[in-house]
N, C-alpha and C positions, 0 to 999 in steps of 0.2 A: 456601574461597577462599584462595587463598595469594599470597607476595607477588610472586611475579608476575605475577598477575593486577592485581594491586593496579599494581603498577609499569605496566601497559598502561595504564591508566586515566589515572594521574599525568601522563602522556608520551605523548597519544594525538590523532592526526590525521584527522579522517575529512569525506571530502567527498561532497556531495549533490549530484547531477546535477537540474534543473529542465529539461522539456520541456513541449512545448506541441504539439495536435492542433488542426483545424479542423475540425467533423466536416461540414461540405460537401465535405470530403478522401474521405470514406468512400469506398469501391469496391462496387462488387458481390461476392458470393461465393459461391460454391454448394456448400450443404450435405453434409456427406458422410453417408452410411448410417447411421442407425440414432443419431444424434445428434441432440439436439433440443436450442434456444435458446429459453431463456423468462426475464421478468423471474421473481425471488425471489417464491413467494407466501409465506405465514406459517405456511400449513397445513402446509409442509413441513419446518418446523422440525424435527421428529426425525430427518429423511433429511439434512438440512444438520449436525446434531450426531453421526451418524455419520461424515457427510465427514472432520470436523474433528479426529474421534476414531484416525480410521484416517490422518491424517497424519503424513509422515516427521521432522518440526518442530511445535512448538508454537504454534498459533498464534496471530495477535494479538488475538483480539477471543474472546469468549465468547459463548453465547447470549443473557446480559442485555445484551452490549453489541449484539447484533443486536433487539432491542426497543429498545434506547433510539435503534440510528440508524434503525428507522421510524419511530421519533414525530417524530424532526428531519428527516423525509420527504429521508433518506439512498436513492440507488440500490444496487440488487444485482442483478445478472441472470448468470444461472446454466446451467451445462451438463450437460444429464440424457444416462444413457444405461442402458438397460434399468431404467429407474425407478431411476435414482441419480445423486445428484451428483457430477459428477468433476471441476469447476470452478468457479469463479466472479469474478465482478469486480464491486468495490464503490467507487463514487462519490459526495463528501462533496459539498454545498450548503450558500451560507453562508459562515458561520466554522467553520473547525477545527482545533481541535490538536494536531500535528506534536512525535509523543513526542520525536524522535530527536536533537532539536534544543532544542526546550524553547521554542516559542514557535508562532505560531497564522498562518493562513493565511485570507485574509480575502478569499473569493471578491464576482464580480459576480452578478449576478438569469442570468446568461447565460455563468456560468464552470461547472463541475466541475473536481473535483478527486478522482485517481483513489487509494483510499489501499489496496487489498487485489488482490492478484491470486494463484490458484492453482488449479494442474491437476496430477491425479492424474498419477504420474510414469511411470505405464504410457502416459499419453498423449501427452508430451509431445514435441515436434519434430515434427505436425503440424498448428501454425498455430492450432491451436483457439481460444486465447485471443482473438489478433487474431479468428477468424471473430464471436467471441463481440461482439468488442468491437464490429465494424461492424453488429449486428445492434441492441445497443443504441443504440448514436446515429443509426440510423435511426428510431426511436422518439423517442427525447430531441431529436432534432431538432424534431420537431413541440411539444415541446413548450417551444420554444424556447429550448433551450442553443446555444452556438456554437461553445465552446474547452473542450475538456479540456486540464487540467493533469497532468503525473504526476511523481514523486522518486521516485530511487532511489539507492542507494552508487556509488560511481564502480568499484568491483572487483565488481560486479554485471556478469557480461560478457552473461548467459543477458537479463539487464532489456534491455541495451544494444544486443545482438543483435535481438529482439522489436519494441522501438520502433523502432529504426532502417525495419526493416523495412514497420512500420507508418505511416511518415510521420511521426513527431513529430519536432519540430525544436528544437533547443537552445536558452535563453534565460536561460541564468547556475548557479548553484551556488552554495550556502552552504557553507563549510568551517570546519567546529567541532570542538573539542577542548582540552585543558589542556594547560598547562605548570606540573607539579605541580598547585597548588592555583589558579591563575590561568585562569580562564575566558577562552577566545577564540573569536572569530565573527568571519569574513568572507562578505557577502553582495553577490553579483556579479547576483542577478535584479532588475532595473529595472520589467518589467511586469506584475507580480504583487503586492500588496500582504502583506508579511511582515511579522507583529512577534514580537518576542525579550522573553522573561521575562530579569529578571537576578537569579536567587535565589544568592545568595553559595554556599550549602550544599548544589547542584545536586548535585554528587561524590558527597559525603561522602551525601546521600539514594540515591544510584544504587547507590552501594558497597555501603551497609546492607541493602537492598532485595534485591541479587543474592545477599547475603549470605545473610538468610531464603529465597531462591529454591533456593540448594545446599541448604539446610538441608533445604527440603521434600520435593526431588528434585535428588541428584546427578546424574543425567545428563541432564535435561530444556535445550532451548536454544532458541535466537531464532534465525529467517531472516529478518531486512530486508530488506524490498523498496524 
């Protein structure tokens, strides 16, 4: 890690888009060929750790953290095609905590919150994920959700694109970052229930942290969604 990486960190601005879904918004859609929508079973745990293994980015969660969000009876529903996953989308319940920011999001009995989404880049640009998505909250409806939540970077144009598209509509933005060693937060969402950690040594844990990350693997990186 060199210093200017270090300097980005010191000097750095980053803002979080907050949208909101109705899933009585959902549409119809009709399946294309040889794709299948189903929720996440368990059983297919090894076919879901090759997904994960054959992606172009690292991704955020590991297979212990997909056991510990079934026991927090966490959603995943997932897109197969010729017996493989080339998709998926994951939805928190509850409380949950919101790495990116450093503080936790504290849904209704009747909220979601959507925190993982990806599809194989061989497939991407047609639609799939949204098909994905309408399939699931025709499901979760019944089981009476109402409001999906989703965040994402504001230079996420591919996120920006996708929701737009899908009907989610805007409802604030957190903008976090340092000046040097001075922690800041601005938070413009009103209908969502957000709270913020304030650990003084947030940085200086992030810095250290990326630091053993290069250490492990120089080339390995993050896609925020």
């Amino acid at each position: 890690m060199d210093w200017k990486s270090i300097k980005t960190d010191l000097l750095s601005m980053n803002r979080l888009i907050f949208c909101e879904f109705s899933l009585s918004k959902a549409t119809d859609w009709k399946k294309p060929d040889g794709i299948v929508f189903e929720r996440f079973n368990p059983m297919d745990m090894e076919m879901l750790d090759e997904t994960l293994q054959q992606m172009e980015f690292e991704s955020d969660f590991t297979l212990d953290d997909v056991i510990l969000r079934i026991r927090k009876r966490y959603f995943c529903y997932v897109v197969k095609r010729e017996d493989r996953i080339i998709g998926y989308c994951w939805w928190a319940v509850g409380d949950h905590h919101i790495e990116y920011f450093d503080g936790n999001i504290e849904l209704r009995s009747d909220e979601l919150f959507c925190i993982n989404n990806y599809m194989h880049r061989a497939f991407r640009g047609l639609g799939l994920l949204n098909m994905l998505k309408t399939y699931a909250f025709s499901e979760l409806k019944n089981c009476g959700y109402n409001r999906d939540i989703i965040c994402y970077y504001q230079w996420n144009k591919a996120a920006t694109r996708m929701n737009r598209k899908m009907g989610y509509s805007y409802i604030g933005s957190v903008t976090h970052g340092y000046l040097f060693t001075i922690r800041y937060l601005v938070n413009t969402v009103t209908t969502v229930r957000l709270s913020f950690h304030r650990d003084p040594l947030l940085l200086w844990k992030k810095l250290l942290s990326r630091r053993r990350g290069h250490q492990r693997s120089p080339t390995d990186y993050r896609c925020p969604f």
